[in-house]
N, C-alpha and C positions, 0 to 999 in steps of 0.2 A: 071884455079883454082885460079892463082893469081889476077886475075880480077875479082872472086865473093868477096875477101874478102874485110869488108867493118867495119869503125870505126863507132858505133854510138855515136854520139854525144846530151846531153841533153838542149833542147830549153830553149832560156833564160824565166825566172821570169814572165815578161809579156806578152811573148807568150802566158805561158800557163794557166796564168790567161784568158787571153782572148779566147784561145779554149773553157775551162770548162762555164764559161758566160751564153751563149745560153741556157746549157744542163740544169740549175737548174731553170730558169724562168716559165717554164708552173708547175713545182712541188708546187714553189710557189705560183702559182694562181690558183693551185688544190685544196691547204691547206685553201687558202683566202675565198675560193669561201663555202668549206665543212665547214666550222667554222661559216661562217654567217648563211647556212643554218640549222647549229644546231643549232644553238640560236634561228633563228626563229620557229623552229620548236619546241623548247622546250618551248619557249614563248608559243604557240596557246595552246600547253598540258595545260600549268602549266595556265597561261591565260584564257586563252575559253572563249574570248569575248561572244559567242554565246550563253553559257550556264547563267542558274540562279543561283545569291550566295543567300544560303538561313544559317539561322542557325538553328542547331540541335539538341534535345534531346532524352534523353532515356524512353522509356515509362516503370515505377517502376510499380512493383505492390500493388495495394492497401491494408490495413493492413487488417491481415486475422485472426481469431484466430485458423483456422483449413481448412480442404479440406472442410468441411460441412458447412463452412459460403460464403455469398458473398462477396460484395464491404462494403465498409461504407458508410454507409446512414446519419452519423453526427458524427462530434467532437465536444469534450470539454473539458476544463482543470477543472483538482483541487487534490484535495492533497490524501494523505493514511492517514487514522485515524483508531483508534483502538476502536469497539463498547464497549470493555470491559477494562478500565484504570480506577485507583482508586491510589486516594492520602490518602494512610493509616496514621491512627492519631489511639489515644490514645482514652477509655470512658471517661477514666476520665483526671482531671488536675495532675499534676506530674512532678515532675523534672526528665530529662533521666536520667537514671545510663550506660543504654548499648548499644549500635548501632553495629546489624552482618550485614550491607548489606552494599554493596557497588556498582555504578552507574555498568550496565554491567550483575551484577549479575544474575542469574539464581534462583527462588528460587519456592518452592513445596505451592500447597495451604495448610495451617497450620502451616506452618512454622512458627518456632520463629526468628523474624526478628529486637527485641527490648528492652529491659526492662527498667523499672521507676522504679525509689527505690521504696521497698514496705515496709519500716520500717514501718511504720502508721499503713498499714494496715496490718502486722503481728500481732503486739500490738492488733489491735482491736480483732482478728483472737483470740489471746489467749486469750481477755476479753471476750468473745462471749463463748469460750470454759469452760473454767472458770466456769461461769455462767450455763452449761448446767450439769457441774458436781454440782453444789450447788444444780440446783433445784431435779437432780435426788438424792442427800440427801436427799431433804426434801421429796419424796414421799417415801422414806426409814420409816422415823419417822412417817408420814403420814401412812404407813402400818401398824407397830407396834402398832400404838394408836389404828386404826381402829381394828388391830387384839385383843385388849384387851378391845375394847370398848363393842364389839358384846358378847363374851361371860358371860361379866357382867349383862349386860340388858338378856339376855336370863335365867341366876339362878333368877334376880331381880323379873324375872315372873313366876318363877315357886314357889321363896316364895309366892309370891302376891298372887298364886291362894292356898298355902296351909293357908294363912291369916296370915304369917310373918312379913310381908310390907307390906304398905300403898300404893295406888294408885299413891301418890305423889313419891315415892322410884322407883315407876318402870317407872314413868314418865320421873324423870330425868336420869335416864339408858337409856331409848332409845333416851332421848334427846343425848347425850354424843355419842350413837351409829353412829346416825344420825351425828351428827357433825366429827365422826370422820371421816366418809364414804365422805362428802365432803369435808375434808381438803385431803382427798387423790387425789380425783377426782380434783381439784384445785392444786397439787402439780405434777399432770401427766401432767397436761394442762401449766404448767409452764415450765415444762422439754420441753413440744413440740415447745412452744415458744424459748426456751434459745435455741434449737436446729437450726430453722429456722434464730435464730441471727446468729449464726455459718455458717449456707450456704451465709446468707448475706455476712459475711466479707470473707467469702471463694472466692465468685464473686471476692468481691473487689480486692483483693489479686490477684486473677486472670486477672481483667482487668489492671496489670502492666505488665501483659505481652502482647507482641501486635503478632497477629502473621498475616502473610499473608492469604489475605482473598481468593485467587487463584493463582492457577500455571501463572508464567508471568517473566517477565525481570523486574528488576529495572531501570531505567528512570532517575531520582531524588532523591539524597538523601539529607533529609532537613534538619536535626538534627543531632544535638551533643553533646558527655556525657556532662552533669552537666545544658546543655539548659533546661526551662521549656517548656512543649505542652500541649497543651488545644485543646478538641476537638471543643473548638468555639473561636472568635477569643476576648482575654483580654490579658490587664498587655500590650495593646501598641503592638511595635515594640519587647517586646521582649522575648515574645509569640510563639512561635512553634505555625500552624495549622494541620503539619504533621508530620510523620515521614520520609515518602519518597513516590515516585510513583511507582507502576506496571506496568506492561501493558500486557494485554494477545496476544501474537505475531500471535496466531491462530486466532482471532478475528480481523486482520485488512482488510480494504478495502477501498474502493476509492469514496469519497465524489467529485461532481461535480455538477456546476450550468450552467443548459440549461434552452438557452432563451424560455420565452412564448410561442416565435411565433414555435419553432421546438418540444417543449416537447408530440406532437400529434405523433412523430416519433419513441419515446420510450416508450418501455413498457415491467411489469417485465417477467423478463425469457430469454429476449431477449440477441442472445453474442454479443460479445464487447472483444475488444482488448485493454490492458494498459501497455503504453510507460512512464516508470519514466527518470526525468530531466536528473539523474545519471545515469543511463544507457538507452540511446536513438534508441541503437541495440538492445534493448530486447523485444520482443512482450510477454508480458504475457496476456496469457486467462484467459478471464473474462467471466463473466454474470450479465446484472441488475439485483439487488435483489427489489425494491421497488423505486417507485417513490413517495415523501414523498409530502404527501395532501395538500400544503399549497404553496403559493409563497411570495417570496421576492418583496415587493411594490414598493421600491425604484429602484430596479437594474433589475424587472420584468423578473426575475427567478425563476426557481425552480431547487428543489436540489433533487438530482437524487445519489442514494446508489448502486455503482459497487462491486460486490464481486471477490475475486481473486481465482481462482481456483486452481493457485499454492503457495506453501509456502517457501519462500525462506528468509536464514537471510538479504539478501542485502536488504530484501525488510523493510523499520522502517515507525516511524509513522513521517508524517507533510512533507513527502518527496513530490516534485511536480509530479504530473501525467498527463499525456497527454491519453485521452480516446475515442477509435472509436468505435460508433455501430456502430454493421455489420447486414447486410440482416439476416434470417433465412437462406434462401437458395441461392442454388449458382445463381451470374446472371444469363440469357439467353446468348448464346451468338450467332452470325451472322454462316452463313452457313458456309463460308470457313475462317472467322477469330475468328473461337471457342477460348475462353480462359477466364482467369482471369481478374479480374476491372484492371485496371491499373490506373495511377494518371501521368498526361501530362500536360506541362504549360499550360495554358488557351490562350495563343495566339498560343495555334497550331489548336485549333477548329476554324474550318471555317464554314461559315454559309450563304447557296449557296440561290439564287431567290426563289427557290422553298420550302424555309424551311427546310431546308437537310440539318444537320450538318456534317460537313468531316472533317478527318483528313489525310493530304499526308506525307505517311509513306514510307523512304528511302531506296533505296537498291538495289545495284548495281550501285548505279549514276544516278538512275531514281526516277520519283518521283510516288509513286502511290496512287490514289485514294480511301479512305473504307469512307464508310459511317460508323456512328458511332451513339451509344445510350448512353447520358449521365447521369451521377448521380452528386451529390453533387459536390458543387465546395469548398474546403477547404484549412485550411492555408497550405497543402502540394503541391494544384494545385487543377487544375479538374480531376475530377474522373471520366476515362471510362468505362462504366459496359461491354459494347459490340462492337466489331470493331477492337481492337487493341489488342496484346498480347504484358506481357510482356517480357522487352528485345527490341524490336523492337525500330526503330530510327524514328522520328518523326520531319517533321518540322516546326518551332518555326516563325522566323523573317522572311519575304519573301513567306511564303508560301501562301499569299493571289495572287501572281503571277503563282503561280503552275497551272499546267493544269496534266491529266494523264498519264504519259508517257514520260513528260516532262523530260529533262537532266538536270541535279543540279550541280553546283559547293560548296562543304560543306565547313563547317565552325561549331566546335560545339559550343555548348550553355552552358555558365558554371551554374551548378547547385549545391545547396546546397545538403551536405552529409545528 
């Protein structure tokens, strides 16, 4: 018993460094070894020498004004104007006394929108009246006479024929009669006259007031009290030609110049989509209304009249417009990549030996091959009627390397909102 028991003693310092030694060496070139080969192996992922860098776009779709139109078949710029605007003036010349509108306003056809002093032309208004009471005196006195001219000449003859009077006595009776008879008739015809003065200065009086010629917004207001206006333009610089502008907001639409060589592509009736400067997220439906018979010599345009099918206040006049005719009908589209036009950069159509335009559309990390029917190429891209749907990833730079099936390394392709 007393010979098992036994003192353990602890190995010095560098013993036991040097036991431990051995034990940690292979852990460490476990670690060395697993670390290079993640790196390499995340290089080849990340890397892939093997694959193609190509870059990427989204194929959008082309503007539509509805399920029932196609692609666009052409764009053009130009503005909203209003077919029905008017810079209301005054008949006559006049100094203003009164101004109701102001720039914003809303105002009703008829409206009273203005007044000119009409001092003048009250005064005349009363002289005219005036006048139509005198002459209707004088057909008053005109009666009278006439009333007592007739009955005289009528005893004059009935002496005459009992031999009381003389031929001459009944002569001048119905001369007398006669005379009275048209100073009456001349004294109605003076009343109708003094009358018609009266409606004259009644106009007058009336033309100081101005009122709106249609329902519309005010625009422009040009005048103010104590200015003079003329409805033509004198007296210089300081001359009113108006009172202010309307503009009827139901009436606006979208004026645009398409060149010569595409205006065979439009025609009236046909939709159209319009994109204003101010809001470039907004597709409003349209329709050509007329393509107006004449072109522009210099710029070898013609100008082409859009109507808007919707009425909105964002919508004013002189604002820029952006406008796409659309097909009547929907494209055609390919057997298994049925869909909408889309609009793809123009460096993603390829265009193979045999005349075969393609596009290698991405997905999954491959690349695949669709044949593809083009339309219009425009300032948004090229337009594909048939082949691509939108949504779909498309490649841009490198895809002239593509084959079908091919393995792609992406990269996208920045494009404009």
């Amino acid at each position: 018993m007393i010979g098992q028991l036994k003192i353990e003693r602890e190995a010095p310092a560098g013993a036991r460094r040097r036991r431990r030694g051995p034990d940690l060496w292979p852990w460490a070139l476990g670690g060395a070894a697993g670390l290079a080969l993640a790196i390499a192996v995340g290089w080849f992922v990340v890397a892939r020498p093997d694959l193609v860098a190509v870059e990427v776009a989204t194929a959008k779709p082309a503007w539509s004004g509805g399920a029932a139109q196609g692609g666009s078949l052409l764009d053009a710029s130009g503005y909203v104007v209003a077919r029905r605007a008017a810079t209301v003036s005054s008949k006559i010349t006049g100094k203003v006394a009164q101004v109701m509108i102001e720039e914003g306003q809303r105002v009703a056809a008829g409206e009273v929108i203005a007044r000119l002093d009409d001092s003048n032309a009250r005064a005349a208004l009363d002289q005219a009246r005036a006048q139509v009471a005198a002459a209707q005196a004088s057909v008053r006195v005109a009666q009278a006479n006439l009333e007592g001219a007739v009955p005289k000449y009528e005893r004059s003859q009935k002496l005459h024929d009992r031999g009381f009077l003389s031929e001459q006595d009944v002569d001048d009776a119905k001369a007398a009669a006669d005379s009275a008879r048209e100073s009456l008739d001349l004294a109605q015809r003076q009343v109708m006259t003094a009358k018609a003065a009266v409606e004259v200065q009644q106009r007058a009086e009336d033309d100081t007031i101005i009122r709106a010629p249609f329902a519309g917004v005010v625009t422009v207001k040009a005048a103010q009290p104590g200015e003079m206006v003329s409805p033509v333009s004198a007296g210089g610089g300081f001359t009113r030609t108006g009172i202010g502008t309307i503009v009827d907001m139901d009436s606006l639409e979208v004026d645009v110049d398409v060149a010569e060589s595409f205006i065979n592509r439009v025609s009236p009736g046909m939709p159209a989509s319009v994109k204003l400067n101010a809001y470039p997220n907004w597709d409003i439906p349209a329709e050509v209304i007329a393509v107006v018979p004449t072109a522009d010599q210099s710029k070898a345009t013609v100008s082409v009249r859009v109507g808007l099918k919707l009425k909105d206040p964002r919508i004013i006049p002189q604002m820029g417009a952006h406008v796409a005719f659309l097909s009547p009908t929907p494209a055609a589209a390919g057997a298994s990549q049925a869909g909408r036009s889309v609009v793809v950069p123009p460096e993603a159509v390829q265009s193979e030996d045999s005349g075969q335009t393609v596009v290698f559309v991405i997905a999954d990390g491959h690349a695949e091959r669709r044949a593809v029917r083009l339309g219009e190429k425009t300032s948004q891209g090229q337009t594909v009627i048939a082949g691509v749907s939108p949504g779909e990833t498309v490649a841009v730079e490198g895809a002239d390397k593509l084959k079908d099936g091919r393995a792609v390394k992406i990269r996208r392709k920045a494009q404009a909102s």
